[in-house]
N, C-alpha and C positions, 0 to 999 in steps of 0.2 A: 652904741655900735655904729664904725661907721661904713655906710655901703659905697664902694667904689662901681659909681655908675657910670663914671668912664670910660675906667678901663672893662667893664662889661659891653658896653658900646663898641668898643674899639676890636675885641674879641668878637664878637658877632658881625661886625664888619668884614674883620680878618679873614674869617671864614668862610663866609660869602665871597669874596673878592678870589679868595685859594679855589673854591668851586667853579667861579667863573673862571678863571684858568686854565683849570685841568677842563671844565667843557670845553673851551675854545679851543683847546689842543685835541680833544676830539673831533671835536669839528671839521679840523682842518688837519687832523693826519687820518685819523682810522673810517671817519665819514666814505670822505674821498676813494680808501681803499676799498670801504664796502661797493659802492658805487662803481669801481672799474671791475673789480670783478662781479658784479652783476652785469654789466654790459658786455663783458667776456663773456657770460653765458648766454645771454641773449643773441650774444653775437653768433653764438655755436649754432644754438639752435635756428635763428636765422640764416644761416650760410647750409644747414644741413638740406641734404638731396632728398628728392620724393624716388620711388622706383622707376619713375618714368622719367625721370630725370637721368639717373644711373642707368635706364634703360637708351637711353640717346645717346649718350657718351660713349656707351660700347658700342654701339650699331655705327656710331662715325668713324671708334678707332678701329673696329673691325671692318669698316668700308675700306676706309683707305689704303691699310693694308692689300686688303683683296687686289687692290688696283694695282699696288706697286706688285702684287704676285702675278697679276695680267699679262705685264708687260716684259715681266722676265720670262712667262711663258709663253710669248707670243710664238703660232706656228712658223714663222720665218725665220730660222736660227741665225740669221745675218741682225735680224731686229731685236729679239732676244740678248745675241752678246752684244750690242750695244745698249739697252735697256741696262745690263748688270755691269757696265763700264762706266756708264753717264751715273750710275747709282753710287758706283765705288769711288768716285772721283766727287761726289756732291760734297763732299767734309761733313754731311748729317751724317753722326754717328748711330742713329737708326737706319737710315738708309744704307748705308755699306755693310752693315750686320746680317741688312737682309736680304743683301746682294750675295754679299760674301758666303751664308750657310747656302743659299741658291744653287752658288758656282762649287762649293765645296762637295754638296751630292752631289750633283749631276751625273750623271753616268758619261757626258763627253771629256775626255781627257781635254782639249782645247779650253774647255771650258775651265773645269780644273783648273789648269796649267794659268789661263788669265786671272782668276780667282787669287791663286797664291800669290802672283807676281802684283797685285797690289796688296795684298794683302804685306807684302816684305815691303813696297814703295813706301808704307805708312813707319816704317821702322819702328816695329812693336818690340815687348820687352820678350825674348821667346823664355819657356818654362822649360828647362829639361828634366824629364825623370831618369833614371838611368838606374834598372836593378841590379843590383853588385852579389846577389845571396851567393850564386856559383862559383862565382870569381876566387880562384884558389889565391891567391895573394891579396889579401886584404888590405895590409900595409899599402902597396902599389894603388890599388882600387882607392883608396882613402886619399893619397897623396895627388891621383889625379883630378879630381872631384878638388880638391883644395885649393889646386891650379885654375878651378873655376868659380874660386871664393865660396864655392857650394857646402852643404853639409852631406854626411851618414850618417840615417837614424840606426836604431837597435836592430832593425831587419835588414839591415845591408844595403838599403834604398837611398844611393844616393839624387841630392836636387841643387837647380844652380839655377841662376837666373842672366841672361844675355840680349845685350839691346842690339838691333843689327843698326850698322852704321846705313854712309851712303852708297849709293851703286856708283862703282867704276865700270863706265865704258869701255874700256881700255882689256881690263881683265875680264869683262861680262860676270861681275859678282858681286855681289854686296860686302863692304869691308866690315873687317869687326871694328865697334862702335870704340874703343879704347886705342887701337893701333892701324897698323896699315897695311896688313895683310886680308886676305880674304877669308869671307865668312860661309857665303851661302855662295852656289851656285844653282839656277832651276834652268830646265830647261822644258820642251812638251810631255818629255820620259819622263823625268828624274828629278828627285832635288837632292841635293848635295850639300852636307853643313859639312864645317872642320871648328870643332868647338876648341880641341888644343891645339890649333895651327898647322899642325904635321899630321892629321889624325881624321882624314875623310871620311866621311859615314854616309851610306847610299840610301834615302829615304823614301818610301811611298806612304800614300794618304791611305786611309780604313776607311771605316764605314763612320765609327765614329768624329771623322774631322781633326783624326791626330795625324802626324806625322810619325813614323814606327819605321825603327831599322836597329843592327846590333852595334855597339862600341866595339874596338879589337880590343878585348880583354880576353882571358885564359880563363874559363870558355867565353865567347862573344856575351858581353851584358844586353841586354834587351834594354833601347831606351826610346823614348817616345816624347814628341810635343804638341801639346795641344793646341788647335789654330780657333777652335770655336770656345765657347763659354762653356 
């Protein structure tokens, strides 16, 4: 009988060498990966807050705050609306937020009236709701609403979305953002949109920081824009 001690050698070699392989490929792919996410967790745990930690962080964002509310209530209402003017004009999109809900209660119309007028300078995208349920011509009601790329849902609630252009000094109005007629008009009374060109709607502010007036439709549709969040 003859025994091949060779090729038993070479096979036991084989295999070993195939072992060392697939180790080394552990080694160097799934090690590694055990190892970063264990450091990932470490990391978590490392980076995570004590309560008094989370308790500082609020007591600073709540400081600060308080301050910027200081200042827009300062007794001097000459100090006051500049406090809410130097805020709206910062470009900190906190700080005009909280300028802007500020001027938007207020109970002084000037106030108000300065509130909205940057609030339009920022040329936002305005949101119209506009309820159509009454509106005896639907067809009409749907077609206008369409004229402002808008939709109507199942409840006769139409919605469109409108960016205000730039202010013309010329005409004292904001143009609409696509052409070159006028959009808004504000004044210390009143504000004034014309969402289809021809079509003025006389607006006042609520309690809630919308804007609310009726479209002419048959009977007038109640439509409203939101100026807060």
């Amino acid at each position: 009988m003859i025994r091949h001690e060779g090729a038993g050698n070479f096979l036991t070699g084989f295999r070993f060498y195939t072992l060392g392989a697939v180790g080394d490929m552990l080694v160097k792919t799934i090690l590694p990966a055990l190892l970063i996410s264990a450091g990932l967790s470490f990391s978590a745990v490392a980076q995570a807050l004590s309560p008094a930690e989370i308790k500082a962080k609020v007591d600073e964002k709540a400081g600060s705050s308080n301050e910027y509310q200081a200042l827009l209530n300062d007794p001097d209402p000459g100090r006051s609306m500049a406090a809410m003017e130097v805020m709206l004009e910062s470009g900190d999109s906190k700080l005009q937020r909280i300028a802007l809900d500020y001027g938007l209660f207020s109970p002084n119309r000037l106030v108000q009236y300065a509130a909205l007028k940057a609030y339009f300078e920022s040329r936002p995208v305005l949101r119209l709701y506009i309820d159509g349920a009454e509106v005896k011509d639907q067809d009409y009601f749907a077609r206008s609403i369409g004229e402002l790329s808008g939709t109507v849902d199942q409840n006769k609630r139409g919605f469109a979305t409108m960016k205000v252009g730039e202010f013309d000094p010329k005409e004292s109005c904001y143009r609409h953002n696509n052409n070159n007629s006028c959009f808004i008009r504000i004044s210390e009374t009143e504000v004034a949109i014309n969402p289809w060109r021809n079509k003025w709607v006389q607006f006042t502010l609520n309690d809630q920081g919308e804007l609310i007036g009726v479209a002419g439709f048959t009977p007038p549709a109640p439509i409203r824009i939101p100026v807060t969040n």
